[in-house]
N, C-alpha and C positions, 0 to 999 in steps of 0.2 A: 613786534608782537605777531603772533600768529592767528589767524581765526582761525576755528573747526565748525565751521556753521551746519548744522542740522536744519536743510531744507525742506523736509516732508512737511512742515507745516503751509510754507510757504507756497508751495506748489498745490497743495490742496486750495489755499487760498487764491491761487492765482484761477481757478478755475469756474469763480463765483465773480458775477458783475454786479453793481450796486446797484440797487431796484429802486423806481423811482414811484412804486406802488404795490400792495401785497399781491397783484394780479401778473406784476412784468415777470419773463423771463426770469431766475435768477442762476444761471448759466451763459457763461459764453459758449455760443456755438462755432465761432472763429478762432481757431488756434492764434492764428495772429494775434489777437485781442487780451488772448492768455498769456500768452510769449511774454507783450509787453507790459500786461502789468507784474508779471514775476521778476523780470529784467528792472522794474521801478521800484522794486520792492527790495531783492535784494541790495541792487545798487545804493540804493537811502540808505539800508542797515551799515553796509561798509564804508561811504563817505562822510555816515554820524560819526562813526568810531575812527577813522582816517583825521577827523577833527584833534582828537583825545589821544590817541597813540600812533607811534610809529607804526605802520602793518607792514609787515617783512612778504607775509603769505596768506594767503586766503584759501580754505580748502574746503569744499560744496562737498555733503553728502545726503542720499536719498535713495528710496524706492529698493531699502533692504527685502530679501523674501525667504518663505522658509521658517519662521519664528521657531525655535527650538519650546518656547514656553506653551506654546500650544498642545503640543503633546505631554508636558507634564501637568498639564491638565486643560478639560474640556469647557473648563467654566471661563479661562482666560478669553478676554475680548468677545465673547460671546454674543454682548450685548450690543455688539458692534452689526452682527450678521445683516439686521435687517434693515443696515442707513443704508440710505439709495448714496451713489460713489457718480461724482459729476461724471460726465457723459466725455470730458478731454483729458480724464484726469491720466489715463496710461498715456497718450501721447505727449503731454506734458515733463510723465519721468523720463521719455525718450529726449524731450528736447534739452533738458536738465544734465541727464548724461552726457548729451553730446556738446551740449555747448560750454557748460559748466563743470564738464573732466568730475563730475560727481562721483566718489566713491558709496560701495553696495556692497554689501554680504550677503552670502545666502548661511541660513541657517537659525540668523540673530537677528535681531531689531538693529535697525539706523541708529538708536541710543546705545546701542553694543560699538559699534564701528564707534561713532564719535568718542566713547571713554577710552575705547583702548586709543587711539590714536593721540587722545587727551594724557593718557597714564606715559603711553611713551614718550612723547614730545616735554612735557613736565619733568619723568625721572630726567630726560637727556640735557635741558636747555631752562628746568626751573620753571614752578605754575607760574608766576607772575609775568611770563614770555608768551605766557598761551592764554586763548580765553575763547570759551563756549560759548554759542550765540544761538538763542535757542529758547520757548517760551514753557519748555518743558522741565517742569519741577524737580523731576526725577534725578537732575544731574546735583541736585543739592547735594548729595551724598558725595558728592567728592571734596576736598579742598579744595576748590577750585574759581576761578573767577570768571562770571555766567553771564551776558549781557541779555538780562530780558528785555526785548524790543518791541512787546504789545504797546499798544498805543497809550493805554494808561500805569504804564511803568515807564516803560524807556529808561530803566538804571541798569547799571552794570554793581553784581554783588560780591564780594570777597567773603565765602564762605570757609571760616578757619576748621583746622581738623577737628575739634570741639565739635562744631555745630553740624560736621558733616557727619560723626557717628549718631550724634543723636539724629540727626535727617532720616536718616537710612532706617535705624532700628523706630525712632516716632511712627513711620511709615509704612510698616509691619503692623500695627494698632488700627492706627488710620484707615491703612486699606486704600486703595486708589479704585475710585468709584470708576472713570475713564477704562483703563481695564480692566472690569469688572472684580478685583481683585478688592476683599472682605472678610476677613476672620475674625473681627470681634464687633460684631454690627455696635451700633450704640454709643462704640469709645472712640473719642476723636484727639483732638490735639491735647487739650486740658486736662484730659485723663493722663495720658504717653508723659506729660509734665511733669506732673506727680509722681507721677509710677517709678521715674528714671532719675528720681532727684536725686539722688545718690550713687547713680553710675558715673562712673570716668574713664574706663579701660574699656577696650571690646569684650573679652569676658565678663568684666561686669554686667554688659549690656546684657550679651549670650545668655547669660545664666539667667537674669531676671526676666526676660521675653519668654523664654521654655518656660518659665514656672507658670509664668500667663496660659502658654498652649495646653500644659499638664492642667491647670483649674477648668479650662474649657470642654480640650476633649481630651482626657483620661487617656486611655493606653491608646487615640491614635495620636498623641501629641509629637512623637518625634514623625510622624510622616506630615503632619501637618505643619508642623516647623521648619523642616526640610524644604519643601512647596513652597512656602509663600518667603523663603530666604534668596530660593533660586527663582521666582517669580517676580521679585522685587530687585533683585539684586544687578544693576551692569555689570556685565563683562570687560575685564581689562585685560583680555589675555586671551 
């Protein structure tokens, strides 16, 4: 088995120490401090799963830049602008690079690096040889096998290609509130349920999703379906 582990979460987290009141510190000011609880953190995820499968390989990525989705539109992450960003957290992706051979894009999201890497290694060696570790939703969209490692999951998913078209296109409906990404406020999962109960092919999907964007917004419906397709959508390639 191979991991693709998507660190950036990790590393964000390694940059917050647990407070022992709403008054303490909740930053490490000690790179050390940080170091080691990322080093605890990763290490636990891969000797959980070193339990359960063989691991061939282990391959760290993080602290992608450049987001190509930012320029197709200004509304992306937006909402992001005004979180205050821990005080270690750049020198953290440096020690991550160098200690952890971390792979990084410029241009895409760290969830772009991790699919393609996942789409090649999969066509080449079969999804059941690889597996995404990563507490981020986004990658449902693949067939793919996911190990979410928050502390109130801690499973590993087998998402069949079924459930990964519907992943993808439900999610367009949805909207991912995280980047600010919304085009049909109001409709959430129960809606996408119904809507797509009769879909089974990606055209099927295709075509019933536009017809949604056309009842919304009228003649700008193919720029707005366009956006939130390539807004939504990993790169595997």
């Amino acid at each position: 088995m191979i991991l693709l582990v998507d660190a950036d979460s990790l590393v964000f987290a390694s940059c917050y120490r647990a407070r022992e009141s709403p008054d303490s510190e909740k930053y490490y000011s000690d790179i050390v401090d940080s170091r080691n609880k990322f080093d605890q953190q990763f290490m636990g995820i891969v000797n959980h799963l070193e339990d359960i499968y063989p691991i061939d390989k282990v391959l760290c990525f993080s602290g992608a830049k450049g987001n190509f989705r930012k320029i197709l539109s200004g509304e992306y992450k937006a909402n992001r602008k005004k979180i205050e960003l821990p005080p270690l957290l750049s020198e953290m992706h440096s020690f991550v690079r160098e200690h952890y051979d971390s792979i990084s894009g410029y241009g895409v999201e760290t969830d772009d690096m991790v699919a393609r890497y996942w789409h090649n290694i999969s066509q080449d060696i079969g999804r059941d040889n690889v597996m995404i570790v990563s507490i981020d939703k986004d990658y449902r969209q693949f067939p793919a096998l996911i190990y979410n490692y928050h502390y109130k999951h801690q499973k590993v998913l087998d998402i069949s290609p079924d459930e990964a078209m519907f992943n993808f296109y439900a999610q367009c409906i949805t909207g991912d509130s995280a980047d600010n990404v919304q085009y049909f406020r109001g409709k959430g999962i129960r809606f996408a349920e119904k809507y797509f109960v009769d879909c089974h092919t990606k055209y099927q999907y295709t075509r019933k999703l536009y017809e949604l964007f056309k009842q919304e917004y009228k003649g700008k419906a193919r720029q707005k379906f366009v956006e939130c397709y390539h807004l939504l959508k990993l790169r595997t390639q």
